[in-house]
Each structure stands twice: as C-alpha cells, then as structure tokens.
C-alpha positions, 0 to 999 in steps of 0.5 A: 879982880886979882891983885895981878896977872902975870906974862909968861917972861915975868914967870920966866924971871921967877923960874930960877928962885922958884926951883930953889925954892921949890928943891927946899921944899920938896926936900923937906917933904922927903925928909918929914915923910921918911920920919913919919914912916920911921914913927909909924914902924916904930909904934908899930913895933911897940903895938905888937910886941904889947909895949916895949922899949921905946929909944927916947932919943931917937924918936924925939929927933924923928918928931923934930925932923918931922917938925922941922921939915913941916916949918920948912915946906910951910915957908916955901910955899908962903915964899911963892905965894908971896911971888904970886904963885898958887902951888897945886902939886908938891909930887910933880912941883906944879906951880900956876900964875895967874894969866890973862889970854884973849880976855880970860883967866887962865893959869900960866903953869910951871912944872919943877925942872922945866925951864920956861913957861911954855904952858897955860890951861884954864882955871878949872883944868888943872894939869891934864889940861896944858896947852902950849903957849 
C-alpha cells in the first residue's frame, strides 16, 4: 500500500513549486552537460596531440560546475519525492503522482510547463499512454 495517493487539485497546488523546482534542476543538468562536454573536447585534444598542456584552472572550475550541477539536480529530485512525486523524465520534465481511478492505481502526470493536471495513465504505461482526466 503506498503512503498516499493524490487528487488532480492536490497536484495542481504543487505545480508552481514543482516548476521552480523543476527550472533549478533542469538548469543544472544544461550547465554539468555543458562542462562534461568542455572536459571531454578538452581530453580529446590532449589525446591526439599526444599530451600536452592542460589549463589547470579551468578544467578544475569545469569539474566544479559539473559537481555542483550533480548536487543541485540530486537536491531537487530529493525535493519532489519528498512532495510525492516520482520524476520519470528530466528532458521532457515528467513528473507522475500516485492516483486512485475507479478503484486502480494510476499515475497522475505533470509535464514541465503545463499548468494543470490534466493527464493520468497507468502504472505500466508511461508517457505514451496520457489520457485525459
């Protein structure tokens, strides 16, 4: 049995915190890829030119951002669980909530940018499965 299920006006409620929540995480994950990337074309170089000169400084602040920006997307999914939400996909900002429909579990779903809960599909539908409400 799950701690609770949730109604569509309870999730609605959320929506503005999940938006912040989700912009913070969503920005974070730009920002670490963009210095994994900057790492990556960065070892590259170093690779084919048999070794080389590497700019201690800023590959370093690179590793930081990409440190920093793991830290911060870890927070905010931490931050809707703990709000009773089950983050399923960053790149489209999907976030479900457990929902009891006609006696069976289903999953409220809430898209990044949509401003109601207008949504819900099974438990082993996912995404290409929405129905409307």
């Amino acid at each position: 049995m799950p701690e609770r299920y949730f109604e569509p006006a309870e999730v609605e409620r959320l929506i503005p915190r999940l938006t912040r929540i989700m912009e913070r995480v969503r920005a974070a994950q730009a920002a670490g890829l963009e210095a994994r990337e900057a790492l990556a074309a960065e070892q590259k170089r170093i690779t084919l030119a048999g070794g080389g000169v590497v700019d201690q400084a800023a590959w370093k602040a690179r590793a930081e951002v990409l440190e920093r920006s793991a830290r911060d997307m870890q927070s905010g999914l931490e931050e809707i669980q703990k709000l009773g939400g089950v983050t399923k996909d960053l790149g489209l900002g999907l976030v479900d909530f457990l929902h009891l429909r006609g006696g069976r579990e289903v999953n409220l779903c809430w898209r990044f940018g949509e401003e109601r809960i207008t949504h819900w599909h099974g438990l082993d539908e996912g995404y290409a499965g929405r129905k409307p409400l």
